[in-house]
mmCIF file as Biopython writes it, N, C-alpha, C and O atoms, coordinates in Angstrom:
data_model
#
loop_
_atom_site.group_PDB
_atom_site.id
_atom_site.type_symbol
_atom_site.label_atom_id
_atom_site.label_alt_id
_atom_site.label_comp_id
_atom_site.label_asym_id
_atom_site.label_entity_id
_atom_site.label_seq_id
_atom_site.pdbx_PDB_ins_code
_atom_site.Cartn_x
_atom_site.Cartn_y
_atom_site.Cartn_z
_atom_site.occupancy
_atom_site.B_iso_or_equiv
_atom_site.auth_seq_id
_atom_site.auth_asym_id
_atom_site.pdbx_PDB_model_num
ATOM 1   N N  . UNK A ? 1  ? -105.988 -7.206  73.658 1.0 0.0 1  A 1 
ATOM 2   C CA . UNK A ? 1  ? -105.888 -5.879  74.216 1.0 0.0 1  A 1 
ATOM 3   C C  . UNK A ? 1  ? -106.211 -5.941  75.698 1.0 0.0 1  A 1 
ATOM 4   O O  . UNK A ? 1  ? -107.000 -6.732  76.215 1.0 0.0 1  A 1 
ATOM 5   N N  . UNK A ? 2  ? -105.717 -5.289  76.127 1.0 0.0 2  A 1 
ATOM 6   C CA . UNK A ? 2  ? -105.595 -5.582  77.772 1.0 0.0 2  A 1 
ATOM 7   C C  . UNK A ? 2  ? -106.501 -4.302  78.111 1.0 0.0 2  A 1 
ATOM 8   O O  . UNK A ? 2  ? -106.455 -3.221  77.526 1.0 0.0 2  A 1 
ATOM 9   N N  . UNK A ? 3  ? -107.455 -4.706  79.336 1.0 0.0 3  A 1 
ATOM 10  C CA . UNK A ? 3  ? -108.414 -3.855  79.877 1.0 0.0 3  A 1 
ATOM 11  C C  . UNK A ? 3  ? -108.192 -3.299  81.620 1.0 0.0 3  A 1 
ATOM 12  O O  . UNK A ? 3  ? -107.727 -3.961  82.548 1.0 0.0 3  A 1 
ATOM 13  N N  . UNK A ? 4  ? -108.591 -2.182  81.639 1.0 0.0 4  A 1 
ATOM 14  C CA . UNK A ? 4  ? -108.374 -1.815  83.422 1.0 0.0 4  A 1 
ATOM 15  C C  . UNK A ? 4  ? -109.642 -2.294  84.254 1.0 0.0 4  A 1 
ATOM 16  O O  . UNK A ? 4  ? -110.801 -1.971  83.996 1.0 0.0 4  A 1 
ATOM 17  N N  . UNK A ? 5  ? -109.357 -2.866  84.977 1.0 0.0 5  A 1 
ATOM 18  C CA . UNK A ? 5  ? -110.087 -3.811  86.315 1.0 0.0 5  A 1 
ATOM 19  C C  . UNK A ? 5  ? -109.862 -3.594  87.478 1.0 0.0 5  A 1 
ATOM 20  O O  . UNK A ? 5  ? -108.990 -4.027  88.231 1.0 0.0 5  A 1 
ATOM 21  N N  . UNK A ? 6  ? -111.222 -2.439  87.712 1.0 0.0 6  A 1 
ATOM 22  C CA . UNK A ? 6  ? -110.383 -2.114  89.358 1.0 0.0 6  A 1 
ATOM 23  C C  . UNK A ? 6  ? -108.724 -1.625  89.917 1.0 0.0 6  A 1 
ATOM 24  O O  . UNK A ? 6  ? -108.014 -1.758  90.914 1.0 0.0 6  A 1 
ATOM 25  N N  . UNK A ? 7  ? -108.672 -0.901  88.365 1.0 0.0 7  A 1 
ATOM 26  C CA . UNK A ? 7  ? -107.495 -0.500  89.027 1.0 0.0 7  A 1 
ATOM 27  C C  . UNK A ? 7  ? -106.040 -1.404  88.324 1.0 0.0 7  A 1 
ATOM 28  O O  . UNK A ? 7  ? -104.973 -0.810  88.167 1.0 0.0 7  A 1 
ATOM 29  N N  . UNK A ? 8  ? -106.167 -2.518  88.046 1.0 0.0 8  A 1 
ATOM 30  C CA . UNK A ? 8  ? -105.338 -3.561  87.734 1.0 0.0 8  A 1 
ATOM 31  C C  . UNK A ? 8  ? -105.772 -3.653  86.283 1.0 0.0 8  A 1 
ATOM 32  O O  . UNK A ? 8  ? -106.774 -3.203  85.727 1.0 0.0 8  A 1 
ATOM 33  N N  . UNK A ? 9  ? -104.505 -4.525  85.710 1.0 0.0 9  A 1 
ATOM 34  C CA . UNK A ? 9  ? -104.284 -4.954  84.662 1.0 0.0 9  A 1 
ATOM 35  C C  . UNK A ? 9  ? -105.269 -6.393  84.187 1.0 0.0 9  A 1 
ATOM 36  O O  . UNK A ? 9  ? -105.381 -7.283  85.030 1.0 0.0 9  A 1 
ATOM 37  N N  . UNK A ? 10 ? -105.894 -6.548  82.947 1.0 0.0 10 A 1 
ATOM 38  C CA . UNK A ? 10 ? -106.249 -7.641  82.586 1.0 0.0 10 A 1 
ATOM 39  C C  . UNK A ? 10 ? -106.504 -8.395  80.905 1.0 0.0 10 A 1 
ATOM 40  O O  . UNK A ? 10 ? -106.832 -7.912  79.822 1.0 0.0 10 A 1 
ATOM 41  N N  . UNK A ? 11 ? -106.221 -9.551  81.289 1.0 0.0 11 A 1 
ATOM 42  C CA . UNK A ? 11 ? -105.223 -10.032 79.846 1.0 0.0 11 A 1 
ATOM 43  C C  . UNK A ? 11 ? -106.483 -11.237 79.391 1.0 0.0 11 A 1 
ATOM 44  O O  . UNK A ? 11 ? -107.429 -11.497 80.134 1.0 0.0 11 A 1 
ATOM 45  N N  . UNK A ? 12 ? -106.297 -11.797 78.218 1.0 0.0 12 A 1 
ATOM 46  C CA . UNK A ? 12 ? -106.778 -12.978 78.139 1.0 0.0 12 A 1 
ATOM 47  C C  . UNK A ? 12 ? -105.678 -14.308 78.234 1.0 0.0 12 A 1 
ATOM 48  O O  . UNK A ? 12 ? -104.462 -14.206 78.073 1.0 0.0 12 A 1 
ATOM 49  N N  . UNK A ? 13 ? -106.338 -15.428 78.501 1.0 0.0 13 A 1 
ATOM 50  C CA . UNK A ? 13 ? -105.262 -16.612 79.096 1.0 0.0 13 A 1 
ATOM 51  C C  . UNK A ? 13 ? -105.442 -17.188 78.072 1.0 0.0 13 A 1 
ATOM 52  O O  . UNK A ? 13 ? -106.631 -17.468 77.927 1.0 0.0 13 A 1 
ATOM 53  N N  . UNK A ? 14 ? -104.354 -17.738 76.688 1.0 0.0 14 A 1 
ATOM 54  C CA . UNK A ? 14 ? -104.238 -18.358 75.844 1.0 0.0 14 A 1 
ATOM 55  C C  . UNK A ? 14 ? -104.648 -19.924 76.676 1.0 0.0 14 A 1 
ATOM 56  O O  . UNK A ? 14 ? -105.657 -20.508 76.277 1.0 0.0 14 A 1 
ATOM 57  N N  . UNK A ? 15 ? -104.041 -20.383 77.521 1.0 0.0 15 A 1 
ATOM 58  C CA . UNK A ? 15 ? -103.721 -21.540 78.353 1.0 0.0 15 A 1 
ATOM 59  C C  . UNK A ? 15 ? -105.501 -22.054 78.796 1.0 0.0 15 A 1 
ATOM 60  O O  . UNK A ? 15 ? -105.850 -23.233 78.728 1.0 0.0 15 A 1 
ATOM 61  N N  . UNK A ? 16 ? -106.232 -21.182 79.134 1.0 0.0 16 A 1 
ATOM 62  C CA . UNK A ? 16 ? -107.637 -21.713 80.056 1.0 0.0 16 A 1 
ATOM 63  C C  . UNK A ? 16 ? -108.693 -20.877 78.813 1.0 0.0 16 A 1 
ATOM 64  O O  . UNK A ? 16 ? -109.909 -20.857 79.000 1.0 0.0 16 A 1 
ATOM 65  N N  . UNK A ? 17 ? -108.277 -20.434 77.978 1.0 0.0 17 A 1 
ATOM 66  C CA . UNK A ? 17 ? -109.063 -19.437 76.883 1.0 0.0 17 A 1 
ATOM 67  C C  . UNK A ? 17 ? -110.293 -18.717 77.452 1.0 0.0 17 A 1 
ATOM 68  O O  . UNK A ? 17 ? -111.454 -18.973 77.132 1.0 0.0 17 A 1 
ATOM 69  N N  . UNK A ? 18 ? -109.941 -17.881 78.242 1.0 0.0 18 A 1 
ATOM 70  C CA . UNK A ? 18 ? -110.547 -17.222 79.276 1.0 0.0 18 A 1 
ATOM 71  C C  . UNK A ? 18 ? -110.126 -15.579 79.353 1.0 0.0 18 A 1 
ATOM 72  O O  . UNK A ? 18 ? -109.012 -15.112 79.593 1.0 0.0 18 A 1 
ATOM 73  N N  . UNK A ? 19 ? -111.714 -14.676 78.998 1.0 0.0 19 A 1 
ATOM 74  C CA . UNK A ? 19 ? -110.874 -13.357 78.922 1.0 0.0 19 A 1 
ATOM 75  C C  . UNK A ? 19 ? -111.130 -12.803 80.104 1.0 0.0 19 A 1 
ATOM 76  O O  . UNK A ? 19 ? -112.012 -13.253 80.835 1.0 0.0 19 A 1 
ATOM 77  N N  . UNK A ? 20 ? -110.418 -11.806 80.411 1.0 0.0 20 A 1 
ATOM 78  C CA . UNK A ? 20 ? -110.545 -10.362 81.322 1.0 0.0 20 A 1 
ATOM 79  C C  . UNK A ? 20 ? -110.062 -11.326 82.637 1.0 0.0 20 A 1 
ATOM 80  O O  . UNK A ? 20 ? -110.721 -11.448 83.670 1.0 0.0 20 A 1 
ATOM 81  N N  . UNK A ? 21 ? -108.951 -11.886 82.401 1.0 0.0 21 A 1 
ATOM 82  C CA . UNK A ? 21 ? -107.642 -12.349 83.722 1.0 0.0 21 A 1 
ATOM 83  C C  . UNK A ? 21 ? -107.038 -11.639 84.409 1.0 0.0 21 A 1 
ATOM 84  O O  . UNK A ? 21 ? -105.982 -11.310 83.869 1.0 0.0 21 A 1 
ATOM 85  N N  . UNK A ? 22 ? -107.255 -10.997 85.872 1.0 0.0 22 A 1 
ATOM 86  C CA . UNK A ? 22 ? -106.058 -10.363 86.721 1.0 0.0 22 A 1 
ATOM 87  C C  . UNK A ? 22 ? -105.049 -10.514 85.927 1.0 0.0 22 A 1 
ATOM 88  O O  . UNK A ? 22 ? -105.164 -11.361 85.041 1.0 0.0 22 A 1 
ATOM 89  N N  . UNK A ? 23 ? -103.819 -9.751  86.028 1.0 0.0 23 A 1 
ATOM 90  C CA . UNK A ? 23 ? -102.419 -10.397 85.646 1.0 0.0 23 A 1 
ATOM 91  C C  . UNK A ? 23 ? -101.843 -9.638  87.704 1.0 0.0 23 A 1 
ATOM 92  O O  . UNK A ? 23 ? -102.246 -8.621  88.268 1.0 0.0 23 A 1 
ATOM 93  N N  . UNK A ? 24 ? -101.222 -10.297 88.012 1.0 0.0 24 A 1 
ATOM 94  C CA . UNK A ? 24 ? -100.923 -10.645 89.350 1.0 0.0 24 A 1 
ATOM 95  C C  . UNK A ? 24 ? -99.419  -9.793  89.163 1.0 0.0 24 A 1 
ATOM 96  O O  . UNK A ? 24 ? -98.690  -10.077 88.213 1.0 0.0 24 A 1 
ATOM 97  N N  . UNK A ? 25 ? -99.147  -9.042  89.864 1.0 0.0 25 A 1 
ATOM 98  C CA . UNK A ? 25 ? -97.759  -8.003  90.292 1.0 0.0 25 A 1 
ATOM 99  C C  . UNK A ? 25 ? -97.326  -8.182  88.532 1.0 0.0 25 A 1 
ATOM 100 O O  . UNK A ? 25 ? -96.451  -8.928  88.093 1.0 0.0 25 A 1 
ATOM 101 N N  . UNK A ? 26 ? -98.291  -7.195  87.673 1.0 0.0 26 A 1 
ATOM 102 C CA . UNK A ? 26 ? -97.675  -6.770  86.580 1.0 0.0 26 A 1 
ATOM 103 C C  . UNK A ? 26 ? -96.194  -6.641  86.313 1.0 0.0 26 A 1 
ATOM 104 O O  . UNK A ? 26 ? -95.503  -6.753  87.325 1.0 0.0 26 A 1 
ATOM 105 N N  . UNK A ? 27 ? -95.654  -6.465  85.364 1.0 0.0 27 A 1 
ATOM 106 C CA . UNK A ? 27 ? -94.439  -5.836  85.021 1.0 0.0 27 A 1 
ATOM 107 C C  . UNK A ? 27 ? -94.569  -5.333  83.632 1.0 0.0 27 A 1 
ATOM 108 O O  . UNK A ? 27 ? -94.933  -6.056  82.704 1.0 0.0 27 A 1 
ATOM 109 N N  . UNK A ? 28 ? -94.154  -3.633  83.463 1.0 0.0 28 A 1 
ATOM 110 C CA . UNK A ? 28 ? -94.469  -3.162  82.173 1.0 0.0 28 A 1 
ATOM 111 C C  . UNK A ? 28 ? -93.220  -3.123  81.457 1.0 0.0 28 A 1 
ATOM 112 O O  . UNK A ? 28 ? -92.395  -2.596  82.203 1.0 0.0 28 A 1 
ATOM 113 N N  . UNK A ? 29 ? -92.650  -3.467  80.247 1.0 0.0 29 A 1 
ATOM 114 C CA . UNK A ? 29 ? -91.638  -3.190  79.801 1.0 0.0 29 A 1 
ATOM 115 C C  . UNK A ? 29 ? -91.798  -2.703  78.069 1.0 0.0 29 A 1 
ATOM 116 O O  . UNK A ? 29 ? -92.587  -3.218  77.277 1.0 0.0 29 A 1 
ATOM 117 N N  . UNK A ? 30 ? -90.992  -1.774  77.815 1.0 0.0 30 A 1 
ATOM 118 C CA . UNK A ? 30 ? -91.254  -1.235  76.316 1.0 0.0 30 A 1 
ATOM 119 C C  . UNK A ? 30 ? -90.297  -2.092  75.872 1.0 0.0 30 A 1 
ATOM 120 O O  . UNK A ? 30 ? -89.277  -2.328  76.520 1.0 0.0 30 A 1 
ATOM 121 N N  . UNK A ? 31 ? -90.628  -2.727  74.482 1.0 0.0 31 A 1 
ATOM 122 C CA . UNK A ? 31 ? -89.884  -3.218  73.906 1.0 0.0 31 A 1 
ATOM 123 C C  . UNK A ? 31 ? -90.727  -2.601  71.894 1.0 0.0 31 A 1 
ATOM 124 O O  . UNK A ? 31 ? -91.846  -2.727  71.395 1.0 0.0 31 A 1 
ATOM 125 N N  . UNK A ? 32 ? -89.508  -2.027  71.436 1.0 0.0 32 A 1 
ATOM 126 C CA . UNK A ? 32 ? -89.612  -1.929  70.173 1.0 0.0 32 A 1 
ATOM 127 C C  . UNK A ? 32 ? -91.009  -0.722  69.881 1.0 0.0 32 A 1 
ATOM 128 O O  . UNK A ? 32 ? -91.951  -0.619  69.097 1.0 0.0 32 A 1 
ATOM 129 N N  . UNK A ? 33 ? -90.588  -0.162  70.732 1.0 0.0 33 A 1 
ATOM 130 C CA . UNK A ? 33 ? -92.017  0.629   71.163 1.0 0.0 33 A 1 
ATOM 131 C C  . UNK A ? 33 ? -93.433  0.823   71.471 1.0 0.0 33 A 1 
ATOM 132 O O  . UNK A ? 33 ? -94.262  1.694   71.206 1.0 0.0 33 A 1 
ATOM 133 N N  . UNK A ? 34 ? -93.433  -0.334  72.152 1.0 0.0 34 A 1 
ATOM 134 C CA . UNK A ? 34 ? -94.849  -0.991  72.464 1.0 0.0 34 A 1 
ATOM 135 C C  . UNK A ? 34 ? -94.401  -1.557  74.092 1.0 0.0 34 A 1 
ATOM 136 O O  . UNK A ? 34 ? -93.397  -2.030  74.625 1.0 0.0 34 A 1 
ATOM 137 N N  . UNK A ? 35 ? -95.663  -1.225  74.453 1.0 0.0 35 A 1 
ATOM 138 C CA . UNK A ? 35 ? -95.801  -1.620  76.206 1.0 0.0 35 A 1 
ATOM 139 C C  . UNK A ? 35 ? -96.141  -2.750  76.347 1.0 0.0 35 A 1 
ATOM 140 O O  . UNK A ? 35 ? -97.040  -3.315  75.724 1.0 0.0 35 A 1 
ATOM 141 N N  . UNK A ? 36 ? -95.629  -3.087  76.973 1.0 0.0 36 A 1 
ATOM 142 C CA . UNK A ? 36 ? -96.338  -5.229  76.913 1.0 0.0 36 A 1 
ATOM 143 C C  . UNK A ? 36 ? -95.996  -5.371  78.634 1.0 0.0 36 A 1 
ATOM 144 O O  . UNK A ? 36 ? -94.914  -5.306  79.217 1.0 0.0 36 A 1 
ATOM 145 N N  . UNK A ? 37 ? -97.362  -5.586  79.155 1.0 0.0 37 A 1 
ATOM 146 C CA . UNK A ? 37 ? -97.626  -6.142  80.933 1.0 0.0 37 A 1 
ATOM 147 C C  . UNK A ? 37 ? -97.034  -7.085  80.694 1.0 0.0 37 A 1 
ATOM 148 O O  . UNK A ? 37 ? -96.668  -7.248  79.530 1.0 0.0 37 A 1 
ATOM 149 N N  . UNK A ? 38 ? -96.762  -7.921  81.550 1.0 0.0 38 A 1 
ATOM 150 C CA . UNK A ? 38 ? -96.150  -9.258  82.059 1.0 0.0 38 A 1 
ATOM 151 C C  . UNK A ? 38 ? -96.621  -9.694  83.141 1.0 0.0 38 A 1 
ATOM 152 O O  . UNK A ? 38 ? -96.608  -8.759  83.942 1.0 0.0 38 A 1 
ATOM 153 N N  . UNK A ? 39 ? -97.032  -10.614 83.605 1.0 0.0 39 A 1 
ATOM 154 C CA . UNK A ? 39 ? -96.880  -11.270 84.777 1.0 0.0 39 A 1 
ATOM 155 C C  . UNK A ? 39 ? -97.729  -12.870 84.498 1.0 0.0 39 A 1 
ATOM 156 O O  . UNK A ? 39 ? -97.660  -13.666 83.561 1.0 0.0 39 A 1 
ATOM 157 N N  . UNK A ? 40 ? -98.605  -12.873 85.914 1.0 0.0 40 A 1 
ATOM 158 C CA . UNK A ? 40 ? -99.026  -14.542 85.949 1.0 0.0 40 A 1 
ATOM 159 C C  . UNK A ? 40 ? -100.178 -14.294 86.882 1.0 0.0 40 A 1 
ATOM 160 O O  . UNK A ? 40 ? -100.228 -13.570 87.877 1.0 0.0 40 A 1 
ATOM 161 N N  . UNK A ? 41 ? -101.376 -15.302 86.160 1.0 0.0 41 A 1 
ATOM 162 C CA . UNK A ? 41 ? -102.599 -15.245 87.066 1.0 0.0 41 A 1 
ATOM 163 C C  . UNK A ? 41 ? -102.674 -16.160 88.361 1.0 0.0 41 A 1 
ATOM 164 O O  . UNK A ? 41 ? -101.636 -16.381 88.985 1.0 0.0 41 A 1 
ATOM 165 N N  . UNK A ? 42 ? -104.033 -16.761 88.823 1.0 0.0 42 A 1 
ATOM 166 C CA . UNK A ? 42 ? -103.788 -16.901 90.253 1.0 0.0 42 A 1 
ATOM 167 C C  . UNK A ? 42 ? -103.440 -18.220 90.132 1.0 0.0 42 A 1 
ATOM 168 O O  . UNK A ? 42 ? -102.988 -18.759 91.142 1.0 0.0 42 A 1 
ATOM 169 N N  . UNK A ? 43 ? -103.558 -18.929 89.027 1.0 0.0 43 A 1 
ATOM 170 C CA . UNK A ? 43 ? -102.881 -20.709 88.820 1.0 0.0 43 A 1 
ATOM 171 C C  . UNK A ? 43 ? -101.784 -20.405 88.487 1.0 0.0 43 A 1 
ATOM 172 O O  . UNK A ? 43 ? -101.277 -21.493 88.214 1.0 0.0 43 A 1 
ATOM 173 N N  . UNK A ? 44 ? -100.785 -19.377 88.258 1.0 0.0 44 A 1 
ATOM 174 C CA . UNK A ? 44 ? -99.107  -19.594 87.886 1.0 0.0 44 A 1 
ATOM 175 C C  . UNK A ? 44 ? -99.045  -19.481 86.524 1.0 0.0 44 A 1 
ATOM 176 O O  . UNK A ? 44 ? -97.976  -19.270 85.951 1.0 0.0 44 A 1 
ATOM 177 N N  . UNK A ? 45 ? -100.294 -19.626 85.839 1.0 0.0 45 A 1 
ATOM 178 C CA . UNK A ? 45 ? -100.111 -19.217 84.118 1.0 0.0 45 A 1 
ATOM 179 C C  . UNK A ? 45 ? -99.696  -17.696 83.818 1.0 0.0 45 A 1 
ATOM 180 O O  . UNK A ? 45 ? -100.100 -16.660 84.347 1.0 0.0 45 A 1 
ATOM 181 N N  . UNK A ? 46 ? -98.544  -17.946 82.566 1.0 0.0 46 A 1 
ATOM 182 C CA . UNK A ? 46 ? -97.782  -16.463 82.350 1.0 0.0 46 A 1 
ATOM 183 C C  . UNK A ? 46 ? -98.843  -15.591 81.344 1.0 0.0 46 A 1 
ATOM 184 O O  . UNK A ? 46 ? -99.184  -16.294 80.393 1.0 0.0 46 A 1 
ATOM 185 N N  . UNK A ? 47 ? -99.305  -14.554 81.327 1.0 0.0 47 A 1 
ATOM 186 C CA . UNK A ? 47 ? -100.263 -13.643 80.858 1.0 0.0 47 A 1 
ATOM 187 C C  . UNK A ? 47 ? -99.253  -12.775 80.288 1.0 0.0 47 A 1 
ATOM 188 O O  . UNK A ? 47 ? -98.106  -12.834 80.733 1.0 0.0 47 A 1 
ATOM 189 N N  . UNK A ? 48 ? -99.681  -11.629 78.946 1.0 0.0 48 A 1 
ATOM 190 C CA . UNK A ? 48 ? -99.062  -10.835 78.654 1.0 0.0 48 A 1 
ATOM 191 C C  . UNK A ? 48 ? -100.125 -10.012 77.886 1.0 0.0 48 A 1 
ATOM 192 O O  . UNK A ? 48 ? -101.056 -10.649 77.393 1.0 0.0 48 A 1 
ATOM 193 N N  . UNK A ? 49 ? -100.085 -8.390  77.696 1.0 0.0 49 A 1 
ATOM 194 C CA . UNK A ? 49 ? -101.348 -7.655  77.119 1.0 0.0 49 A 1 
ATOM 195 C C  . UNK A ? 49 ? -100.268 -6.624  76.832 1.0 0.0 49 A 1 
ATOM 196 O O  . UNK A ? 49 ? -99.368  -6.296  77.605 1.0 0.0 49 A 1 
ATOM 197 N N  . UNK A ? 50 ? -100.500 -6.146  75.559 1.0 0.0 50 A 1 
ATOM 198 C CA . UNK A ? 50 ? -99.978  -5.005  74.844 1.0 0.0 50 A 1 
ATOM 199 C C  . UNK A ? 50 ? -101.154 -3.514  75.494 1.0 0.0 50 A 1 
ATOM 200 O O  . UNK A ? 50 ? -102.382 -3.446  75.463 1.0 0.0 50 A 1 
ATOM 201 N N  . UNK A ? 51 ? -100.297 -2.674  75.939 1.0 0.0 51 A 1 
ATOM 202 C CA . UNK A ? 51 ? -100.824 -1.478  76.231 1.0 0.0 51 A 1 
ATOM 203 C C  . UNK A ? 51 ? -100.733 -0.593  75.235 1.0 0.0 51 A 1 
ATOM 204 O O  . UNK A ? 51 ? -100.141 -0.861  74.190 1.0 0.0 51 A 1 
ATOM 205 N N  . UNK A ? 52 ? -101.465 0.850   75.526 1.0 0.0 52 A 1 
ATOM 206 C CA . UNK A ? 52 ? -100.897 2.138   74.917 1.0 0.0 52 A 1 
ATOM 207 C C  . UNK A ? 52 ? -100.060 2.757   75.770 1.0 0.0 52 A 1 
ATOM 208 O O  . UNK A ? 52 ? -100.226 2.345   76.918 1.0 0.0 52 A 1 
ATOM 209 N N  . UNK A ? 53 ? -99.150  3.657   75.662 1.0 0.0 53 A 1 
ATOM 210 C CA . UNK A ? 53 ? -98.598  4.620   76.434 1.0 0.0 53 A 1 
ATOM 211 C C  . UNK A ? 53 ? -99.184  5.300   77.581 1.0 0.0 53 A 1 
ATOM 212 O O  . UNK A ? 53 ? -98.592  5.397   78.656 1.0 0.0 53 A 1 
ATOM 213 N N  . UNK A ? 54 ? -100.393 5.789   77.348 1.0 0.0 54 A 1 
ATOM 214 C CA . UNK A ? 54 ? -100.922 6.502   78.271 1.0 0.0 54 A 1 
ATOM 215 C C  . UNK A ? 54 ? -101.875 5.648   79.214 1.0 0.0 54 A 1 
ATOM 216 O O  . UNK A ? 54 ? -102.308 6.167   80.242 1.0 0.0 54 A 1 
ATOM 217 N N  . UNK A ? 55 ? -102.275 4.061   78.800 1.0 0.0 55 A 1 
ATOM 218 C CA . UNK A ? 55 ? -102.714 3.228   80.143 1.0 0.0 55 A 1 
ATOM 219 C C  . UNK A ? 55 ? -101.830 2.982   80.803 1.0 0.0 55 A 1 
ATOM 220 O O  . UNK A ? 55 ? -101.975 2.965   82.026 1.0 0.0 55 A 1 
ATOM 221 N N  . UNK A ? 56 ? -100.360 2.653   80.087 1.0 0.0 56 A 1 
ATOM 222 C CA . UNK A ? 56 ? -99.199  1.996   80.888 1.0 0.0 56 A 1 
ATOM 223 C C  . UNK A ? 56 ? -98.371  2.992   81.616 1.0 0.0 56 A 1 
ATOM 224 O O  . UNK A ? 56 ? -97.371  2.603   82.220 1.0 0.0 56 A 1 
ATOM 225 N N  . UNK A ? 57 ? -98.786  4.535   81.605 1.0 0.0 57 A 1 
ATOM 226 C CA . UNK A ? 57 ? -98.583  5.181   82.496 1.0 0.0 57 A 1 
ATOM 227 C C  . UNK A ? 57 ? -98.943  5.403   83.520 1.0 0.0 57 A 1 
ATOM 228 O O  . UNK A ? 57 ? -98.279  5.469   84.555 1.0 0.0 57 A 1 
ATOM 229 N N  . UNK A ? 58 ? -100.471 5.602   83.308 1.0 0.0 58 A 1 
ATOM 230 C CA . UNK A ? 58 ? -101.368 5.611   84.276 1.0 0.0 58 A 1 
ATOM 231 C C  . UNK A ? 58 ? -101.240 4.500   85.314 1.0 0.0 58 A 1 
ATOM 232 O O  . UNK A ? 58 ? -101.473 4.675   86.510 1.0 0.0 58 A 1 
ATOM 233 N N  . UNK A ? 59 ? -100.919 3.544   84.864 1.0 0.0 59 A 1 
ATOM 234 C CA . UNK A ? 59 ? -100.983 1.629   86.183 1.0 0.0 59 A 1 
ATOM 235 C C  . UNK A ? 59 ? -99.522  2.145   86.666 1.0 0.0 59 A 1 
ATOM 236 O O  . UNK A ? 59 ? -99.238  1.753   87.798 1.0 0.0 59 A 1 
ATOM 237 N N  . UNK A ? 60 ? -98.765  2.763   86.175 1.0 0.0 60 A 1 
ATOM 238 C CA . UNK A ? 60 ? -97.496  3.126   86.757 1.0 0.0 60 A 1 
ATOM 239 C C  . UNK A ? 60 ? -97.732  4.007   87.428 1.0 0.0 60 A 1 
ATOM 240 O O  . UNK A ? 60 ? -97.442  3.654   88.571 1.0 0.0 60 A 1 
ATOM 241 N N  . UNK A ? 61 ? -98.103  5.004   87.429 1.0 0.0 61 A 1 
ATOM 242 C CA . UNK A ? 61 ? -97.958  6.085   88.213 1.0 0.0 61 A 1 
ATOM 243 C C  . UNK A ? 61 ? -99.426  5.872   89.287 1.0 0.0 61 A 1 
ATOM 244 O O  . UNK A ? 61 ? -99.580  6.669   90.212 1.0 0.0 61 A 1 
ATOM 245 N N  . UNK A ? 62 ? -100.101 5.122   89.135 1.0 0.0 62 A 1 
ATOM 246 C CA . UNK A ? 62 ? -100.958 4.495   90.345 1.0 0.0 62 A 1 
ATOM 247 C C  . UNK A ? 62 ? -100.686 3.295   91.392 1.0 0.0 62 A 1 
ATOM 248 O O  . UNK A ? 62 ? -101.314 2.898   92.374 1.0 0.0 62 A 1 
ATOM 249 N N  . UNK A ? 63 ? -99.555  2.907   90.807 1.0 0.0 63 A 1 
ATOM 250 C CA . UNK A ? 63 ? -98.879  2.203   91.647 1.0 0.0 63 A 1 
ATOM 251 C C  . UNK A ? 63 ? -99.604  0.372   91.226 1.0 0.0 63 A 1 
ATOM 252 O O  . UNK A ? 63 ? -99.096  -0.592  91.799 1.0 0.0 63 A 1 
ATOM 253 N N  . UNK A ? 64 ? -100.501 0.212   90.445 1.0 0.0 64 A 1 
ATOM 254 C CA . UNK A ? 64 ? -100.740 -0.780  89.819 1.0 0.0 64 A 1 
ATOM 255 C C  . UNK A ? 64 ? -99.973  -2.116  89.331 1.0 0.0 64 A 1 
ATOM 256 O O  . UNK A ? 64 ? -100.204 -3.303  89.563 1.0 0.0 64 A 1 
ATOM 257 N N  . UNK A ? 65 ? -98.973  -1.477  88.568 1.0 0.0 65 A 1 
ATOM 258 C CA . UNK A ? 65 ? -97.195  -2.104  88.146 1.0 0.0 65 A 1 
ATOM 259 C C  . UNK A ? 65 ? -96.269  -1.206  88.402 1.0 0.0 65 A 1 
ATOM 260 O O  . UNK A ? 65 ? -96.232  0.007   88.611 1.0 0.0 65 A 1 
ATOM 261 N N  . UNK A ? 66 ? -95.387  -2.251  88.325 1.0 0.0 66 A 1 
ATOM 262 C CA . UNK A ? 66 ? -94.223  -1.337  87.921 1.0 0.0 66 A 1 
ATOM 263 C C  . UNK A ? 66 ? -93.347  -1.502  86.352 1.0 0.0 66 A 1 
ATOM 264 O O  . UNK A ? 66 ? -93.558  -2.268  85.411 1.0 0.0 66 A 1 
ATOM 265 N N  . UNK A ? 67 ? -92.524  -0.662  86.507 1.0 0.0 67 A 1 
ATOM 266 C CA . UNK A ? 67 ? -91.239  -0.414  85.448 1.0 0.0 67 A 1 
ATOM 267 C C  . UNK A ? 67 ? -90.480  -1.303  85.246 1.0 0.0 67 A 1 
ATOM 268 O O  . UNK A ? 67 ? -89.625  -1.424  86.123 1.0 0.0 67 A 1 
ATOM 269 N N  . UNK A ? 68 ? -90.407  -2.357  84.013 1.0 0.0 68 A 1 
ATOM 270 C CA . UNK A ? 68 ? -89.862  -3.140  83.490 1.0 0.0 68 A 1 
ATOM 271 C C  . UNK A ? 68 ? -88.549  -2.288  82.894 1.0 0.0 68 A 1 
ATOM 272 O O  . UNK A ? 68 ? -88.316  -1.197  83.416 1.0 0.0 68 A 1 
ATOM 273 N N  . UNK A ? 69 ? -87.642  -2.787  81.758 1.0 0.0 69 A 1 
ATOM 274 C CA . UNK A ? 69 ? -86.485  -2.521  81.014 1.0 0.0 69 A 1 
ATOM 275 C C  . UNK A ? 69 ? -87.051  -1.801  79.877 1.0 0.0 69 A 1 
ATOM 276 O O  . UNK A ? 69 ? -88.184  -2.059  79.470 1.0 0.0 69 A 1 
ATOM 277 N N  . UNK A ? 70 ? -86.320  -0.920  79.355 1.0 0.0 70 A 1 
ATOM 278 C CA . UNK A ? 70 ? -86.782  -0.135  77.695 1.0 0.0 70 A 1 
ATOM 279 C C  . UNK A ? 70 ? -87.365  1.335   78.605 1.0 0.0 70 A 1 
ATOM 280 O O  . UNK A ? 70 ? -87.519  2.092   77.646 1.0 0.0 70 A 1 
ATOM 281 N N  . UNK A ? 71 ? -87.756  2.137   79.808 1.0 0.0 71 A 1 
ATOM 282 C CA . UNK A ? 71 ? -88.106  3.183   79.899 1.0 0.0 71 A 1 
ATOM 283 C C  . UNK A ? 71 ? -87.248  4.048   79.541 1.0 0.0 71 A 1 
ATOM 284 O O  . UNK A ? 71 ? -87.520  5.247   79.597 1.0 0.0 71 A 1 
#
């Protein structure tokens, strides 16, 4: 489950098994009706955190991420 950090998105890193990771220029996209961030922390590892609707609005409309495919 992905947590808000200052504003930003944060994931755990399967790769360094390390929780509460920046995810670096998010990308939110709905798929199958679920919000899933995207991006990559500060080593280039790919991160991903399932949202609710109303966090993955909020990082959107704060300018946090942006709008992936499926809106």
């Amino acid at each position: 489950m992905a947590t808000a950090n200052a504003g930003g998105i944060t994931a755990y890193s399967v790769k360094t098994k390390t929780k509460n990771v920046p995810i670096i220029d998010p990308v939110i996209d709905v798929k199958a009706g679920r919000y899933i961030a995207t991006g990559v922390d500060k080593d280039g590892n790919k991160l991903a955190a399932i949202l609710g609707k109303a966090k993955a609005e909020e990082h959107v409309k704060s300018g946090a991420a942006k709008k992936g495919s499926g809106w």
